[in-house]
N, C-alpha and C positions, 0 to 999 in steps of 0.2 A: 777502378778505372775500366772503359769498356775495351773491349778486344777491336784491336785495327781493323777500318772500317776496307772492303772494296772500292777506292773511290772514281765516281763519273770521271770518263776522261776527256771530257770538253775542256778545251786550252784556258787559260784563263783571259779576260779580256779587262781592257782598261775603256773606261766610258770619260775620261779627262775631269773626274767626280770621284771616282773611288776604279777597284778592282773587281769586276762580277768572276764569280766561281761558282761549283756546282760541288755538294758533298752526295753521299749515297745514307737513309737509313731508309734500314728495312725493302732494301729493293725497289725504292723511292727516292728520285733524284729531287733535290731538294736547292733550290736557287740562293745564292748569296752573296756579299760584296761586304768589302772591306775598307773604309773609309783611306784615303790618302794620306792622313794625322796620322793615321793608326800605323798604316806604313811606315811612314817615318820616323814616329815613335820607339816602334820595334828595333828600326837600325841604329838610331842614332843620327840619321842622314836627312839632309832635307835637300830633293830632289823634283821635279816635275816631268820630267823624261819617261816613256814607255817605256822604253829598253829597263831603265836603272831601278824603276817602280816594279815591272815585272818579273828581275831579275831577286830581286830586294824578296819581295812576294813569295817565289818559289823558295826562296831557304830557312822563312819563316812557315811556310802553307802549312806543316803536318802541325804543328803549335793553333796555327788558327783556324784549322781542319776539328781539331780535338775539340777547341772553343765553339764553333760555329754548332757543333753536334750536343754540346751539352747545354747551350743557348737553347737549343731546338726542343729538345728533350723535356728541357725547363718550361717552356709554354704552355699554359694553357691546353690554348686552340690554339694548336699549330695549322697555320690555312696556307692559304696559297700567298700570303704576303714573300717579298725578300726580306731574308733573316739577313742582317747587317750586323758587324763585330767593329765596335769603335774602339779606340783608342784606350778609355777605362775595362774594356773588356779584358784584355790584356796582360791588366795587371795579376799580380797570382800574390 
């Protein structure tokens, strides 16, 4: 497993689609978003509200913080697309 990452401290944002986020590798901020399934998923909760998606978000993030970096890792050509962590991502 890799060693905890520095990560970007841009807020996380809700686009009423998914959660956009930002991870760090290699001193390279790296774009991403989290589908709203996937949120819900993770809680158990099915919700549409910013406050309760975002709140939901933050107590999952270091979980889909980890995924989101070993997603990244895994590609390819990592380019400038958004890296997205769906709902089967999740599972372990």
């Amino acid at each position: 497993m890799s060693a905890p990452l520095d990560f970007v401290t841009a807020s996380p944002r809700w686009d009423r689609n998914r959660v956009l986020f930002e991870i760090e590798d290699g001193g390279r901020a790296v774009a991403c978003a989290i589908s709203v399934q996937a949120i819900q998923d993770a809680s158990g909760r099915r919700f549409h509200d910013k406050t309760r998606l975002l709140d939901c978000f933050s107590k999952i993030r270091p979980r889909v913080e980890r995924i989101a970096l070993e997603k990244l890792r895994a590609r390819p050509h990592a380019g400038e697309n958004l890296l997205t962590v769906w709902s089967g991502d999740l599972d372990e």
